[in-house]
N, C-alpha and C positions, 0 to 999 in steps of 0.2 A: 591596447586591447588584450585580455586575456588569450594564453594561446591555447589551455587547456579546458574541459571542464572543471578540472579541481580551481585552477586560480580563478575560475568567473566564478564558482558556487561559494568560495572562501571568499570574495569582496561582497558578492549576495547578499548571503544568506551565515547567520551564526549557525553552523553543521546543526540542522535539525533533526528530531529523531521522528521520521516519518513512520507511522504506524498503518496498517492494511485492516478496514475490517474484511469479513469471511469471505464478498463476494469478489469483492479487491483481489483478494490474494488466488483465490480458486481461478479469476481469471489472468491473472498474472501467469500464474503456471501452464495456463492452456496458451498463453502469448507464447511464454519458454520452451513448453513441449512442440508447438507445432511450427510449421513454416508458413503458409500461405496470410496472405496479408486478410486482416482480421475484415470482415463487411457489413456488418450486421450493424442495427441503429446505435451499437456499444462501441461502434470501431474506434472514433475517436479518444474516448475516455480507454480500452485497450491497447492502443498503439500510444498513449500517453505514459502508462502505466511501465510498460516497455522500456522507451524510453527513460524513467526516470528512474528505474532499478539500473541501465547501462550507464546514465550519464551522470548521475552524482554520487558521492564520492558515498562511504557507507554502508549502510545497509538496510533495509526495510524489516518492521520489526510486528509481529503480530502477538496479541497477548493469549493466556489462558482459554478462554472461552470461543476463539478463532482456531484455534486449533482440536478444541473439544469438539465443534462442530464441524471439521473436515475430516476427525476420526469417524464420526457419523455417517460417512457418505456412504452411501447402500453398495457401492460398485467397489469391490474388494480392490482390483486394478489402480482405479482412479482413487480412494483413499490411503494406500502404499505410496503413489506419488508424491501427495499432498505430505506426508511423513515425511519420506526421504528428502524434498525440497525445504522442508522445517528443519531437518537434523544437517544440514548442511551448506545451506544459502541465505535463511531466513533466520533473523532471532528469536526469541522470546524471552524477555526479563522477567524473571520470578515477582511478584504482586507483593506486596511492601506490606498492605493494610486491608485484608480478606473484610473483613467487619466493618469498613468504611465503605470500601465499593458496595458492600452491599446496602448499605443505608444511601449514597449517592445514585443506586440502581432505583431503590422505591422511590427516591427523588423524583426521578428523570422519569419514570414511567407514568405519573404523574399526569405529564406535558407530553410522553408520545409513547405512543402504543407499541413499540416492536422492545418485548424485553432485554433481547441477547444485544440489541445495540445498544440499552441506555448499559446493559452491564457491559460491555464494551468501552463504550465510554469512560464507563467510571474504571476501569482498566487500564486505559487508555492515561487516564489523569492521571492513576495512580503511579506507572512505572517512569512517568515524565516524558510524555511525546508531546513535542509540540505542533504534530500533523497530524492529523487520523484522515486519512483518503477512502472515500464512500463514493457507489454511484446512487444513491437513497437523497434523493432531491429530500425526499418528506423528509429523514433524518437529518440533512442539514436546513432546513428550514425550521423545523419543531427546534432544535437545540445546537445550533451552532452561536446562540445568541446568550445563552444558560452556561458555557465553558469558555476556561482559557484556551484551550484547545482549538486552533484552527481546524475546522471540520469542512472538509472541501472537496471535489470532487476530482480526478487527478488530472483531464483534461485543462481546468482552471489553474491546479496546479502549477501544472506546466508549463504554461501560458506567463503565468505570472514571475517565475523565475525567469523570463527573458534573457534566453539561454542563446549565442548567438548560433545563427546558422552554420553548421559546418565545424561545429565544434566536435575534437578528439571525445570520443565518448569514453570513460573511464576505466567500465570492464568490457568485455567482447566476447562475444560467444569463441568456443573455443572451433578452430579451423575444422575440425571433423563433426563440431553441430551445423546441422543444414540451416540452420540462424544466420549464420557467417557468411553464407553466398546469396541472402537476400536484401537488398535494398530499403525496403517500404520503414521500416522503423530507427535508419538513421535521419537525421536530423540534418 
């Protein structure tokens, strides 16, 4: 049995390039920024999320368009976070083929109504993730079935990597984040 998480997610899983859409990552950060164990009908898919930025190996990667809409955020405070955690913990691959996604976007809207995810998506396909993590039941239902892209929700995620219990988790909050002296998000 694996005694890490890198050796369980390297027999797993071929290193996937898991991708955030917008509401993903906004709450990701609010997992990051704060301590008290998450409660709300999101907890699980939250504490998922969590977990899967600490316990595999990587990095979590959001495109263009996820981040154009976190510069947006009306609260000056809380869009400077969302920055700082882009320019320093989070990726973002440059878009390969501007002119495609955007013919892959009138596709996809097509088949489901929210534009910024089907342009997401097509985003998404384009920089080669092969996970885009959503809590949008209706976005993965309308179009998880139209992409190569596993389009999944990260609770499921999670789950589905049958990650053992008790497993070292990969990065850790750093000892002076009040992350470090809470319980509820290791595994």
């Amino acid at each position: 049995m694996p005694k890490t998480i890198s050796e369980h997610a390297t027999k797993c899983i071929v290193h996937p390039q898991l991708g955030l859409d917008t509401q993903c990552y906004s709450y990701l950060i609010d997992g990051m920024s704060g301590v008290s164990k998450p409660n709300d009908n999101l907890a699980p898919q939250r504490i998922a999320l969590l977990r899967l930025y600490l316990y595999l190996p990587g990095t979590l990667w959001i495109t263009k368009t996820v981040a154009e809409e976190c510069a947006r955020i009306r609260s000056t405070t809380r869009a400077q976070l969302h920055q700082s955690f882009s320019q320093t913990i989070f990726g973002e691959l440059p878009l390969r083929n501007p002119a495609a996604i955007r013919e892959r976007e009138l596709e996809l809207v097509a088949i489901h109504k929210g534009e910024n995810d089907c342009r997401i998506l097509g985003e998404a396909e384009d920089v080669g993730h092969t996970v885009l993590l959503t809590f949008d039941t209706k976005f993965i239902r309308d179009l998880a079935s139209r992409t190569t892209i596993r389009l999944i929700q990260p609770e499921s995620y999670w789950v589905s990597l049958a990650i053992p219990s008790g497993a070292k988790p990969n990065n850790l909050p750093a000892v002076e984040n009040p992350l470090s002296h809470q319980t509820w998000w290791r595994w």
